[in-house]
N, C-alpha and C positions, 0 to 999 in steps of 0.2 A: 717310699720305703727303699731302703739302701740295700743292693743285690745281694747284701751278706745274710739283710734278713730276711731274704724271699725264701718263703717255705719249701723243704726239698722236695717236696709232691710234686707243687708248683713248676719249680726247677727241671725237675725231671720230665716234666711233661713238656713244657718249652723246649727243650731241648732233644726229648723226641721228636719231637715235628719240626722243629729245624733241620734236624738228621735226615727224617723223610723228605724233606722238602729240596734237599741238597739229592737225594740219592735218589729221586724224582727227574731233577733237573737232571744228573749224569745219562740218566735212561735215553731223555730225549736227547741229549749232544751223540749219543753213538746209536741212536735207534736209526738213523738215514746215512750213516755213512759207512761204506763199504771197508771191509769184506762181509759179504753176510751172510748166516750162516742157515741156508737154505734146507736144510737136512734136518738139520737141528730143530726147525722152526717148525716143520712137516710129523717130527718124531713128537714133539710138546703138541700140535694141535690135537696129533692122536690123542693122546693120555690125555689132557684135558676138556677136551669136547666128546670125543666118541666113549669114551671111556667112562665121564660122566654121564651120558645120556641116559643109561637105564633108570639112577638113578632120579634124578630129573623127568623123567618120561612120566615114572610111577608115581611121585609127588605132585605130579601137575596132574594126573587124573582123579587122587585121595583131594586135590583142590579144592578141583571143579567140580564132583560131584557132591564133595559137603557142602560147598557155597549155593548147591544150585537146591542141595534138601532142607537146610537151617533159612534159606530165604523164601523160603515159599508159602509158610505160614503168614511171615508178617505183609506179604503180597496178597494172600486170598483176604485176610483183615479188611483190605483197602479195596478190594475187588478188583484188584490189577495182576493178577496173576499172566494174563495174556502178557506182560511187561517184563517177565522173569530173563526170559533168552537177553532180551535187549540189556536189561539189568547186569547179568553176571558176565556178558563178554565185556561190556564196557569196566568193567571192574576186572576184572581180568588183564586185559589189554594195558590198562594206562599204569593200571598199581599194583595188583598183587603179583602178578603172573614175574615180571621182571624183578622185582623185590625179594620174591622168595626163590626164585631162579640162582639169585647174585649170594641170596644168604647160606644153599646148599653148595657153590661152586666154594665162597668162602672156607666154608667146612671140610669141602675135601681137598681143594686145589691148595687153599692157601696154606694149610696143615700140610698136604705132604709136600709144597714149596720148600716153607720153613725146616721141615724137619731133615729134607734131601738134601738142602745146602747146608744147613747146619752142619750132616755130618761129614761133609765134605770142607765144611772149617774146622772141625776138631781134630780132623785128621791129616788137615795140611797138605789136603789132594789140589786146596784156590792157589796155594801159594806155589806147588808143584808146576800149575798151569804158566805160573804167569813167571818161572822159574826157565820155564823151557819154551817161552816163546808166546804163547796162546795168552790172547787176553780175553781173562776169564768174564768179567762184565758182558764183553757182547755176546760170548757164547751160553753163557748161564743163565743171565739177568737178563737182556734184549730178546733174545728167543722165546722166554718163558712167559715176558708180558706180552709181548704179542702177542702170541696164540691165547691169552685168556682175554684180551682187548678182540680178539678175534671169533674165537668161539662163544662168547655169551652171547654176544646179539642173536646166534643160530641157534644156540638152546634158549632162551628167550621165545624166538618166534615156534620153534617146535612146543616148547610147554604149554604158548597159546591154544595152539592148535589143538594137542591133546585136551587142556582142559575145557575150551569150549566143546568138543565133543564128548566130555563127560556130562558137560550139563544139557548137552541132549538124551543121551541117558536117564539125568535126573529127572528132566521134566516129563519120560515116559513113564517114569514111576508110578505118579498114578496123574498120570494124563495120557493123552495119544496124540502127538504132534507130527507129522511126516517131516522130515528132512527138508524137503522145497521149503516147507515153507517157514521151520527152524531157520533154514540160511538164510531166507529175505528177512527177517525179522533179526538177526544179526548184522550182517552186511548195509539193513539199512538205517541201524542204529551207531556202526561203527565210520567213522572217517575218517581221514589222513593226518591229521591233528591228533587222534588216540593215537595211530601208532607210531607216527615219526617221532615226538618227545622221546615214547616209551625206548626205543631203539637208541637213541643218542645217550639220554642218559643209563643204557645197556654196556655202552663202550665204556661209560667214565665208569660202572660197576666194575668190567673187566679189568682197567687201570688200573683203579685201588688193588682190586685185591692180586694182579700181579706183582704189583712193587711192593706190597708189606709183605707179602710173603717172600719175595727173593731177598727184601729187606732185616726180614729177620733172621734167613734162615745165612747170610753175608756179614753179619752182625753178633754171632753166636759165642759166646764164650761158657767159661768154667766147662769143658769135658761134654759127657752125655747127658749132665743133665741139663745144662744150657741148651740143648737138642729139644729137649721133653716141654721147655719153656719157650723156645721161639716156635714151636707147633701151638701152641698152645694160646701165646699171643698174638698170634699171625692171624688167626681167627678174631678174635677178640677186637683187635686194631681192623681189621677188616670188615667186621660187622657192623662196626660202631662208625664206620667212614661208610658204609653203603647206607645207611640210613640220616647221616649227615648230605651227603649228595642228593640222596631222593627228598630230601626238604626243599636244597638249593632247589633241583630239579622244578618242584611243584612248584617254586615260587617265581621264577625265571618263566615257566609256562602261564601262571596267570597274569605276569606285567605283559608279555608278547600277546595274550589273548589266544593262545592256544587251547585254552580251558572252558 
């Protein structure tokens, strides 16, 4: 087929991810080299880690304690209800827990990414920067995927945490299990293999969704509502690459035998 007749969906989306893929690669050519903007990096981890956490906190306990009462019927079916603990941290740990972690940061990091540089291209504050000296890339764009490459993995391992102690919770519900022996029945169901994957591919969550979001929001045109639109796909494009990665991810862990 002759490029003239490649359908413009097609077209369009080729050339999306060339786009990304190029404003990917600028990331890393100014991400290790000096001057850096330390302040900057420290003010982004706030807002995107701390800031997010409540969020996050609250999600990872509504988790863990549905997962541990919608499982527990089909566990006493099978008379393995004793299995439950081991059950839902191991599902927690490797899949949900970092999945839905990356798809809530999406939502709010990548959206207000998109939309704070957006309005900071319609209103000509990127070109102002780089008018008076400041290059805007490493202080916008470098800062802001770091600390989302930086902060996921820590919200990650806190959402663990919290939702495996919701499904001690769940399973007091109508059980009585003590703590001791909840933990042994975790810890010696989980190993170093659940969490190291879950954590590595935590960071490539964080990547994606800093670069489409500084991507879109560096990329903005038509006015405010071009604004309205890179929020809005910054998510979209973000969601649909956290869950393209966690396939790679799953598939990379079963040829290694991590699984």
């Amino acid at each position: 087929m002759e490029p003239a007749q490649t359908p413009s969906a097609l077209r369009k989306v080729l050339l999306e991810v060339g786009e990304v893929s190029f404003f990917t690669g600028r990331f890393f050519r100014e991400a290790f080299r000096p001057r850096f903007e330390w302040r900057e990096l420290i003010r982004q981890s706030f807002l995107n880690g701390y800031l997010s956490l409540p969020l996050v906190a609250v999600t990872a306990f509504i988790m863990g304690l549905v997962l541990t009462i919608q499982s527990r019927p089909t566990l006493e079916s099978f008379g393995a209800e004793t299995m439950l603990p081991a059950m839902v941290s191991i599902s927690i740990v490797r899949e949900i827990g970092p999945v839905i972690t990356a798809l809530i940061c999406a939502g709010r990091i990548g959206s207000s990414m998109g939309a704070e540089l957006g309005s900071m291209k319609v209103t000509e504050q990127i070109d102002a920067m780089e008018v008076s000296g400041t290059n805007p890339f490493k202080y916008l764009v470098v800062t802001r995927v770091w600390s989302t490459i930086l902060m996921l993995p820590l919200l990650v391992i806190i959402a663990d945490a919290i939702s495996i102690f919701a499904c001690y919770i769940g399973v007091n519900i109508k059980g009585a299990v003590s703590w001791d022996l909840f933990q042994q029945q975790v810890f010696d169901a989980l190993v170093f293999s659940d969490v190291f994957p879950a954590l590595i591919k935590s960071v490539f969550f964080g990547l994606a969704i800093g670069v489409v979001g500084c991507y879109k929001g560096f990329t903005t045109e038509k006015g405010t509502e071009g604004v309205g639109r890179a929020a809005h796909s910054a998510v979209v494009l973000a969601s649909l690459l956290i869950f393209i990665l966690d396939l790679v991810a799953v598939q990379v862990t079963e040829i290694m035998g991590l699984n």
